[in-house]
Backbone bond lengths (Angstrom), bond angles and torsions (degrees), N, CA, C in turn:
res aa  C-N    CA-C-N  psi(-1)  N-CA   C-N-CA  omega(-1)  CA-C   N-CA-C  phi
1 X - - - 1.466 - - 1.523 110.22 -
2 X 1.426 120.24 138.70 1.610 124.82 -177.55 1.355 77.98 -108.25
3 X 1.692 113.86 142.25 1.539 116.41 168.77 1.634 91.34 -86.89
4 X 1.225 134.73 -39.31 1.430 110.77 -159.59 1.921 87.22 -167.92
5 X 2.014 100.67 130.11 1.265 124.03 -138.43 1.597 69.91 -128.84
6 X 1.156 127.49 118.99 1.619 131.23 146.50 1.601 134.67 -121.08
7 X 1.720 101.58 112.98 1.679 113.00 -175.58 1.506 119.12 -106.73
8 X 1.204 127.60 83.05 1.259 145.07 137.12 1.667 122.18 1.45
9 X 0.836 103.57 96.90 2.332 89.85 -163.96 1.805 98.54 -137.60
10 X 1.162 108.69 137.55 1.233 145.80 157.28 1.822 138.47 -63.37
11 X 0.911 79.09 -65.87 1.264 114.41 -178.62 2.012 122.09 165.25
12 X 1.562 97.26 170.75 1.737 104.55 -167.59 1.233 99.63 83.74
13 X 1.400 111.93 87.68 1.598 123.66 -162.85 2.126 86.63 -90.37
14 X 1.160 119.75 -31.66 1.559 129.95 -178.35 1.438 101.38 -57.00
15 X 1.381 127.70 -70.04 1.502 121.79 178.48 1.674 119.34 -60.01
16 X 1.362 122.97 -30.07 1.244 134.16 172.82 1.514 96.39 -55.61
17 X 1.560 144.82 -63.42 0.983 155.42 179.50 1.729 124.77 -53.62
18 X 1.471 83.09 -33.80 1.806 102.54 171.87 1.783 105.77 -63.99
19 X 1.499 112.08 -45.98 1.219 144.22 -150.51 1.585 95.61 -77.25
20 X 1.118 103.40 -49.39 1.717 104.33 -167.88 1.772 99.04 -100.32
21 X 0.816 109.99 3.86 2.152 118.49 163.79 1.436 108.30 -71.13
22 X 1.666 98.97 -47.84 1.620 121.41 -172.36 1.300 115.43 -61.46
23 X 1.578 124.61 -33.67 1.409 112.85 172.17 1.368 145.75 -66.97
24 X 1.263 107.30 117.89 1.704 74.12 -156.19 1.792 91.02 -132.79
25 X 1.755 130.57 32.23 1.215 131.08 105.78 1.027 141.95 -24.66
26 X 1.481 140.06 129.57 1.182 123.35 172.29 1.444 111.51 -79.37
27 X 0.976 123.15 145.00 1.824 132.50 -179.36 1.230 124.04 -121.65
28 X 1.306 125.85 120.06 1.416 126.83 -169.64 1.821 106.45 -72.95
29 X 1.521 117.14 -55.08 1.226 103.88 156.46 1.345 136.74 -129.33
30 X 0.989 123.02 120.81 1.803 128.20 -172.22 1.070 103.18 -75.27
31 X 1.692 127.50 116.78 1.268 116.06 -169.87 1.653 91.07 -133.45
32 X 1.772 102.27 123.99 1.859 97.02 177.03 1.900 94.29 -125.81
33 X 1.566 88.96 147.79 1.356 99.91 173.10 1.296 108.42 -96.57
34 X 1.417 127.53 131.54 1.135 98.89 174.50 1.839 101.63 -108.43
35 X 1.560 125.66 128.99 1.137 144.57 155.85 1.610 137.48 -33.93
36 X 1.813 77.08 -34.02 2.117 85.61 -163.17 1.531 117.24 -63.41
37 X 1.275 101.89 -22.12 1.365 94.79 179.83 1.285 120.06 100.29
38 X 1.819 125.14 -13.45 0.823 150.06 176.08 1.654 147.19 -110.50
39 X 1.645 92.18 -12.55 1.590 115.42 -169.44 1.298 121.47 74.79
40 X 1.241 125.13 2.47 1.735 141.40 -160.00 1.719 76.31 -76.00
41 X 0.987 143.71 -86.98 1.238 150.77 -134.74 1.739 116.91 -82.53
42 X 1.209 113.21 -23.74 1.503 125.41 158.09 1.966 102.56 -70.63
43 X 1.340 106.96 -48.86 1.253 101.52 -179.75 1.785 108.52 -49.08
44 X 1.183 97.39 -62.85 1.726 98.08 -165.61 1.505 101.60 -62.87
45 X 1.055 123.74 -31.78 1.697 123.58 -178.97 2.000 108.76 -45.16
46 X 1.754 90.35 -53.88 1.463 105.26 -178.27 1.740 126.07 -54.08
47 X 2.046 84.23 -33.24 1.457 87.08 -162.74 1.935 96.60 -82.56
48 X 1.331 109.99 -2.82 1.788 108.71 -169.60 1.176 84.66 -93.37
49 X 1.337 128.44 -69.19 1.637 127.72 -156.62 1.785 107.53 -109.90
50 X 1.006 110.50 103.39 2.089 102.69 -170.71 1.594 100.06 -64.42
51 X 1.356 119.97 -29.32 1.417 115.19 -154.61 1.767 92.90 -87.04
52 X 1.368 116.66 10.89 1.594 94.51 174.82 1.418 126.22 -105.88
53 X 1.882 115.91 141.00 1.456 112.51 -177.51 1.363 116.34 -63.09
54 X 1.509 105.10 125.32 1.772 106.94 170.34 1.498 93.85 -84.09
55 X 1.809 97.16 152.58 1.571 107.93 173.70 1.471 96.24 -130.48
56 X 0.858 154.20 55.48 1.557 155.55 162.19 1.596 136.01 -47.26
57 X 1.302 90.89 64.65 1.756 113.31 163.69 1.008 135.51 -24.60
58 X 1.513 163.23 98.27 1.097 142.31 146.93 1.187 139.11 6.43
59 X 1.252 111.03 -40.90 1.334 95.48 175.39 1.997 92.83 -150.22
60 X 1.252 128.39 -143.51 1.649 141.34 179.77 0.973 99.18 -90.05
61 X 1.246 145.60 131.62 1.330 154.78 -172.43 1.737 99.18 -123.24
62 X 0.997 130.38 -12.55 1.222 134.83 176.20 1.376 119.01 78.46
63 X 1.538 125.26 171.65 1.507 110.53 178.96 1.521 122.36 -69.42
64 X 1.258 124.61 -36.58 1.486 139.95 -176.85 1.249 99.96 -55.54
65 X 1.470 112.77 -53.59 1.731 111.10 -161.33 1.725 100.11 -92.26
66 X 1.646 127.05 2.71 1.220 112.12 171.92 1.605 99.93 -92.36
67 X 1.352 120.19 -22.25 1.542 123.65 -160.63 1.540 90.38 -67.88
68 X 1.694 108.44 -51.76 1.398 106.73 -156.69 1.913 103.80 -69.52
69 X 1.233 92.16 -26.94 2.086 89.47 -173.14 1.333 99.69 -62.43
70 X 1.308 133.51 -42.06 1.508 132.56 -173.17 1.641 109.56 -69.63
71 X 1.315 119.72 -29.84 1.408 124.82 172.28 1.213 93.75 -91.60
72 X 1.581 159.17 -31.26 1.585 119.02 166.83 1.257 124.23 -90.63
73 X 1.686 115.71 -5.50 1.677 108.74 172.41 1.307 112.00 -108.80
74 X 1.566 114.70 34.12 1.787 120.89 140.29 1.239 104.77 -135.76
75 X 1.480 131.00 56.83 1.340 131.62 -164.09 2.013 101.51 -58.77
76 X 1.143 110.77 -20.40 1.620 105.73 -162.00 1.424 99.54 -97.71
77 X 1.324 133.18 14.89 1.169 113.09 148.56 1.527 137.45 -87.21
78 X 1.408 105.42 168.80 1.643 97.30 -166.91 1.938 111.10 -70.12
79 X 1.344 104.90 -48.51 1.485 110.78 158.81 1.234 116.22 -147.54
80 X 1.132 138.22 -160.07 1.200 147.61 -134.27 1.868 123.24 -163.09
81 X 0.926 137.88 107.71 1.051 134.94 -177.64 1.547 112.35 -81.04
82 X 0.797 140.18 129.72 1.895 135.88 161.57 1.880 106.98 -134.07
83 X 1.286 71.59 145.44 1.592 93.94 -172.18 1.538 118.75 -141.43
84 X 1.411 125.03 125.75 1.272 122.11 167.15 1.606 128.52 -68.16
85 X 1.448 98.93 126.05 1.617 100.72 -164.17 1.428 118.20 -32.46
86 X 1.920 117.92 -25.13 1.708 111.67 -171.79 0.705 127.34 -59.53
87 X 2.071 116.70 -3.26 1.634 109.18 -135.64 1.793 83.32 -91.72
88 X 1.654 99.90 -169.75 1.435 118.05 161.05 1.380 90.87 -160.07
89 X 1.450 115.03 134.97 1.113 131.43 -175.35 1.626 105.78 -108.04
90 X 1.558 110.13 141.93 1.426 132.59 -164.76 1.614 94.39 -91.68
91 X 1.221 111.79 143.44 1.779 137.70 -163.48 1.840 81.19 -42.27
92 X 1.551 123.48 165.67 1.126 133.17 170.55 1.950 139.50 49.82
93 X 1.698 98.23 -10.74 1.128 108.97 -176.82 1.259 125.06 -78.13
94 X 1.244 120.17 -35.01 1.753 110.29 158.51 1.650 110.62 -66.58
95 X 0.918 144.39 -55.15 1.347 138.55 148.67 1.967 119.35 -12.47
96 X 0.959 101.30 -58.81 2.063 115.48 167.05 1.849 95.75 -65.86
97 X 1.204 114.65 -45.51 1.659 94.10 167.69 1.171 139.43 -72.07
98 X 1.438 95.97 -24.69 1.639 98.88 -169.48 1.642 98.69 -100.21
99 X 0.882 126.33 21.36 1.342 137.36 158.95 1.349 129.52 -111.98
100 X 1.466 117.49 -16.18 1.443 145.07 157.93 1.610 108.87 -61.48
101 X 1.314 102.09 -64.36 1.259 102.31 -179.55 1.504 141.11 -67.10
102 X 1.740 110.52 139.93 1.631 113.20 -144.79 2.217 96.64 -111.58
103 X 0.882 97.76 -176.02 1.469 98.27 168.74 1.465 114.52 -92.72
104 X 1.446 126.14 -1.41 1.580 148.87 -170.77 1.294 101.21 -82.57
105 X 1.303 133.36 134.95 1.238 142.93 153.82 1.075 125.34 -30.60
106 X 1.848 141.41 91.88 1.008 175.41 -121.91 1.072 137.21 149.85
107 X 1.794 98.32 150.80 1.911 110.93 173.09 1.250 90.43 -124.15
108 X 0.991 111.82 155.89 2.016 144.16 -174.94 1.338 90.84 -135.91
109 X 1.236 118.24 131.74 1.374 131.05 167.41 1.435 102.50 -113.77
110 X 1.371 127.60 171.00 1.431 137.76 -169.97 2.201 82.20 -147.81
111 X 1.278 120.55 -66.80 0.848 87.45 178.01 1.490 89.85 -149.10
112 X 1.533 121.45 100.39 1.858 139.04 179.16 1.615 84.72 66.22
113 X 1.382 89.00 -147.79 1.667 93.50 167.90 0.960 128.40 -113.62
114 X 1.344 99.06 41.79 1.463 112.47 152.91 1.489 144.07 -69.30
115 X 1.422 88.89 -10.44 1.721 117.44 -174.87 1.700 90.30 -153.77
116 X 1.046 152.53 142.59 1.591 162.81 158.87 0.944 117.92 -173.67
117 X 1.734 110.25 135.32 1.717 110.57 155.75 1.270 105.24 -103.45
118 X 1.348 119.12 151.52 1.649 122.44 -165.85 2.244 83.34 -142.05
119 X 1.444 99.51 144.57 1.533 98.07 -173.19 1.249 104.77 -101.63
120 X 1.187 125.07 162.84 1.430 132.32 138.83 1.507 121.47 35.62
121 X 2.030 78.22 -94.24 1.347 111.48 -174.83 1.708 126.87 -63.69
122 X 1.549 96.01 -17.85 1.393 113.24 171.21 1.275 126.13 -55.69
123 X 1.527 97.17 -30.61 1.447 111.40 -150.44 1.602 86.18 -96.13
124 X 1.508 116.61 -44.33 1.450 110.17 179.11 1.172 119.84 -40.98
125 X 1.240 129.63 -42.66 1.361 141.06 -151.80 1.159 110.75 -107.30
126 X 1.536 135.66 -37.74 1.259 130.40 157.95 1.414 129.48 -104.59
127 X 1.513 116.11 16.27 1.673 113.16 171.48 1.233 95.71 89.77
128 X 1.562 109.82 157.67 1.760 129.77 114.13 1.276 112.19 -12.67
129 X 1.586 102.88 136.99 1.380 130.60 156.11 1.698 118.37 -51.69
130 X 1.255 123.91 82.36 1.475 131.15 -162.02 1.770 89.91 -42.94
131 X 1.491 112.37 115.91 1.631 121.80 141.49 1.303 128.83 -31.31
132 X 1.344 105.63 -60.16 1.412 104.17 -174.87 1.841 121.51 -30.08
133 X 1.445 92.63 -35.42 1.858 104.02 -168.96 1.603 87.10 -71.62
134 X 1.656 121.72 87.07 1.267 122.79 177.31 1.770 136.51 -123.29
135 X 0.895 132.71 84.19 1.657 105.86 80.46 1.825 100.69 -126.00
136 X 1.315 110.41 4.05 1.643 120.56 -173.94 1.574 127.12 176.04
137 X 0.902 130.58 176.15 1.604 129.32 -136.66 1.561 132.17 3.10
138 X 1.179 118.78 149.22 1.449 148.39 179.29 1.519 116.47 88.95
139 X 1.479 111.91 9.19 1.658 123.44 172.74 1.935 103.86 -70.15
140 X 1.324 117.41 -18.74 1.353 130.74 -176.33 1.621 98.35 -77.80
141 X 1.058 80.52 -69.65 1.493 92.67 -167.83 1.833 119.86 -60.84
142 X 1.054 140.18 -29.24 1.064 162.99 87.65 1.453 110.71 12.88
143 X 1.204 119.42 -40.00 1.781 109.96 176.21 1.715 100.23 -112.48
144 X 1.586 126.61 -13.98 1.672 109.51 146.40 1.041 118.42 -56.84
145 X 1.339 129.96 -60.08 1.482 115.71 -176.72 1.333 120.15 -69.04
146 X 1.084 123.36 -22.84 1.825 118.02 142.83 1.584 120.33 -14.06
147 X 1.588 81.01 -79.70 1.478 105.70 -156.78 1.600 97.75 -74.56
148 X 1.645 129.32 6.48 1.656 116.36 171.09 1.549 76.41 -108.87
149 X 1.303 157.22 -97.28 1.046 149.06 -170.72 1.671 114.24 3.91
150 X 1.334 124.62 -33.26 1.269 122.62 -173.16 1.287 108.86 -113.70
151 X 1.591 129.10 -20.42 1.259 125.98 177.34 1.524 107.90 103.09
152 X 0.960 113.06 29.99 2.158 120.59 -173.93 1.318 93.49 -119.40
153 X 1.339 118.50 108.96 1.291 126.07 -175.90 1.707 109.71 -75.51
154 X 1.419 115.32 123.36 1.455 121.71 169.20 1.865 95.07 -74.13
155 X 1.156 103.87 143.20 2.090 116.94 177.09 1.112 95.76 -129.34
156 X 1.399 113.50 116.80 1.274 119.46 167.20 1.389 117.13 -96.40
157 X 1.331 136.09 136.02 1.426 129.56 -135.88 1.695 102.45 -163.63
158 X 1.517 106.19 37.72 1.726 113.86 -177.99 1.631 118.72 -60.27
159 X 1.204 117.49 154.43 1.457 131.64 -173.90 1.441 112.24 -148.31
160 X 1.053 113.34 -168.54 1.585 122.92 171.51 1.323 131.78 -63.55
161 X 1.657 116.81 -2.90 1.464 115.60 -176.62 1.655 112.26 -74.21
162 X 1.099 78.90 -161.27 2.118 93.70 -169.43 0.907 141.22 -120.87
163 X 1.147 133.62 85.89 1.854 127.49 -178.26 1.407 123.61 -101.65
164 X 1.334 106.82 110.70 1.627 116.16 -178.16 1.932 97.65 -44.37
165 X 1.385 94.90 -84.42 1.625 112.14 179.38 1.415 94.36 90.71
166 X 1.650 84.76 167.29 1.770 96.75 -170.01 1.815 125.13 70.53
167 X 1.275 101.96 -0.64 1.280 95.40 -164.80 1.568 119.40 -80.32
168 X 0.977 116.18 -71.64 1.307 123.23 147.41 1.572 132.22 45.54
169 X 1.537 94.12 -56.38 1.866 114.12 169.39 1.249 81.43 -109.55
170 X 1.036 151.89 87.40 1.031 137.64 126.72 1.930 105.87 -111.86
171 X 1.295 99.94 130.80 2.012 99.49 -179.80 1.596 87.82 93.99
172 X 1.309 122.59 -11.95 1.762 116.93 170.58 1.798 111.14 -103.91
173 X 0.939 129.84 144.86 1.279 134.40 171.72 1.674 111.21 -62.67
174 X 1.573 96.04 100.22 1.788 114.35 170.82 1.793 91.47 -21.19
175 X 1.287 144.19 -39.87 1.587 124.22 -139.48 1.285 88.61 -80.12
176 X 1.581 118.51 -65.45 1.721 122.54 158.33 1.579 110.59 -6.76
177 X 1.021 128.40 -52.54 1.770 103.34 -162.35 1.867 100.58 -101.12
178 X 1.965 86.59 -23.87 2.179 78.89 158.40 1.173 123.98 -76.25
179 X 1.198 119.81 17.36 1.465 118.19 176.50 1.562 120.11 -117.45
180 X 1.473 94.82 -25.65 1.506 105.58 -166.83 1.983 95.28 -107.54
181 X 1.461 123.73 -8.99 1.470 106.66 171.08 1.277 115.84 -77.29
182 X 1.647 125.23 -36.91 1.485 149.40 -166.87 1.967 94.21 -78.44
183 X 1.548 121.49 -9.72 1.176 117.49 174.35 1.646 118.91 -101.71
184 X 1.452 81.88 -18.37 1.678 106.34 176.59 1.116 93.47 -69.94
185 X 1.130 140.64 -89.61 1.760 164.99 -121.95 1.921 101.04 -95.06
186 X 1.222 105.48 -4.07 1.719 129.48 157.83 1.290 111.94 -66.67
187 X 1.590 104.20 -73.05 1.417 120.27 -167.73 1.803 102.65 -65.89
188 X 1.404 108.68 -51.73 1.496 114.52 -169.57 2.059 95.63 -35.47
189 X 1.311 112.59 -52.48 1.101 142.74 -160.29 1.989 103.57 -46.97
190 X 1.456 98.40 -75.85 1.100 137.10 163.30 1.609 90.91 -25.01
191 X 1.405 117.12 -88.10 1.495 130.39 -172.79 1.264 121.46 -43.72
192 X 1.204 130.60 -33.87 1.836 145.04 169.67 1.500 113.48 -124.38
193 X 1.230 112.80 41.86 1.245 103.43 149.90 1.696 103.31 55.18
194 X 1.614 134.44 27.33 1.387 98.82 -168.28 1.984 85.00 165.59
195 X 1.115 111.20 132.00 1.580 118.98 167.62 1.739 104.78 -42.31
196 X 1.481 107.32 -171.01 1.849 102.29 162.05 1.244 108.26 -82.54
197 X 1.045 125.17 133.06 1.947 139.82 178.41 1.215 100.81 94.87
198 X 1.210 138.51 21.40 1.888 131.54 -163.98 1.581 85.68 -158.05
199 X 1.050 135.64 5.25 1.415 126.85 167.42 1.710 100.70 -52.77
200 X 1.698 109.21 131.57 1.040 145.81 141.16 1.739 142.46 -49.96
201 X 1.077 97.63 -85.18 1.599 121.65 171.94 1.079 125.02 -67.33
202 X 1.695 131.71 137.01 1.258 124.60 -162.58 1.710 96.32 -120.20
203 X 1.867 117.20 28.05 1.319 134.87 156.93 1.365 132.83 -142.94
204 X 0.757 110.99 144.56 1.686 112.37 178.60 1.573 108.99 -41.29
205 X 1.492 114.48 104.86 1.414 120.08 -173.65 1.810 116.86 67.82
206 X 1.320 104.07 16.83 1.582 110.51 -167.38 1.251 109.04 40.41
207 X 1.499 128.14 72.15 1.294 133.27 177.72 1.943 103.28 -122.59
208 X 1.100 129.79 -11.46 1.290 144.34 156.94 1.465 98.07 108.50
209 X 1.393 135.23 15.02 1.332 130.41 -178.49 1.562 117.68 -89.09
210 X 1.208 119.50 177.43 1.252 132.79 -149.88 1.817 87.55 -69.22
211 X 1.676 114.68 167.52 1.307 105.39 175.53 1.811 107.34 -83.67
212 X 0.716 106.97 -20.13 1.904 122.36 177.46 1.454 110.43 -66.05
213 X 1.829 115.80 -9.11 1.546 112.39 170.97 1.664 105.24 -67.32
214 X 1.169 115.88 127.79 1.467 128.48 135.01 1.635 114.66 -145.82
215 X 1.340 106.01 157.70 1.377 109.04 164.59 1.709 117.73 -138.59
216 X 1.463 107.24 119.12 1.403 115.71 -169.89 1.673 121.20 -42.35
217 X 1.660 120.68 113.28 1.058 104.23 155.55 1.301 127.21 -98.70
218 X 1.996 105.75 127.06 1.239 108.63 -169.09 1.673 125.57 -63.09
219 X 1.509 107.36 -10.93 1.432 136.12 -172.53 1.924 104.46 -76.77
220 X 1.655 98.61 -26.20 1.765 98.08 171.91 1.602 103.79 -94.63
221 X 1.056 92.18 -13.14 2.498 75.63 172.37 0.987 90.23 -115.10
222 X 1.185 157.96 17.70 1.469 142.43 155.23 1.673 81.47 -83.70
223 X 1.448 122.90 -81.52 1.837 109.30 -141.07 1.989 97.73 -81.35
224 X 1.193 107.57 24.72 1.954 94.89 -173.15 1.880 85.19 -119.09
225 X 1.843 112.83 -17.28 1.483 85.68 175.81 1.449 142.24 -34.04
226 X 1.027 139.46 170.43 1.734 136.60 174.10 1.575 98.33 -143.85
């Protein structure tokens, strides 16, 4: 049993549909955000799976700030599964996770975090998914070196499932995500002292604070929107 399954979607209402065919866990709550801005994608979510919560935003909330809404509006579960709408999961593999998973501070990957359950206790110890990494990439990466910085072992635990990837900008103008990855991979920079693999600092900005310090600048999701 997954107590609570959260999919984050954009757009590609077809793989979202592929995605939620693929489960074949039982799940206490199916929780999808839908991104588009439009309801197109909560709709089709509803019409594949009836039992799943639509969350329908105003506007892109990005991956960081959809990961973290699904981890604070089921705060009482033990962990949490999230998954990007591309995936398709291979016969038995949410089942091999949710049986993997301990009440101990950990991420289980199925495939990066593209598929993960992260617990509880994970979250105690290494924070929220820092926002700032907005509206997409290096919020992943950014919470591995977290989670080795603190001693919470990421398990990587791959199988036969499926990840399109890349999708994301797709129906958005390629310049949008060339503008907003090179702003990502700034800040990452900024924050550890060091690109990814050249990290420095063993704190957020080498200021000696916990690795779970961040504080949102509203000035990076205002100019990284798409």
């Amino acid at each position: 049993m997954i107590q609570v399954l959260a999919i984050p979607v954009l757009n590609r209402p077809d793989l979202l549909e592929a995605c939620l065919r693929s489960i074949d866990e039982p799940v206490e709550r199916l929780v999808v955000i839908d991104n588009s801005g439009s309801g197109e994608m909560g709709d089709r979510a509803s019409e594949t799976r009836p039992d799943a919560l639509i969350v329908d935003p105003p506007a892109n909330l990005g991956v960081a700030a959809s990961w973290n809404l699904a981890i604070k509006s089921t705060a009482d579960a033990p962990w949490w599964c999230i998954v990007n709408a591309d995936m398709a999961f291979a016969p038995g593999s949410l089942a091999r996770l949710a049986g993997a998973m301990t009440d101990a501070p950990e991420v289980r990957c199925l495939y990066e975090f593209g598929a993960f359950g992260i617990t509880a206790a994970a979250v105690e110890t290494v924070g929220l998914f820092d926002e700032n990494f907005h509206p997409i990439y290096c919020e992943d990466t950014d919470y591995r070196y977290r989670c080795g910085l603190a001693g919470v072992p990421v398990i990587d635990m791959p199988d036969d499932s499926t990840h399109v990837g890349s999708v994301s900008y797709v129906g958005n103008p390629r310049a949008d995500n060339g503008r907003t990855y090179p702003s990502n991979r700034r800040y990452y920079a900024e924050k550890w002292g060091g690109d990814i693999g050249r990290e420095t600092f063993t704190s957020p900005f080498g200021a000696g604070g916990s690795v779970a310090d961040w504080t949102l600048r509203l000035s990076r999701v205002r100019d990284n929107r798409w």
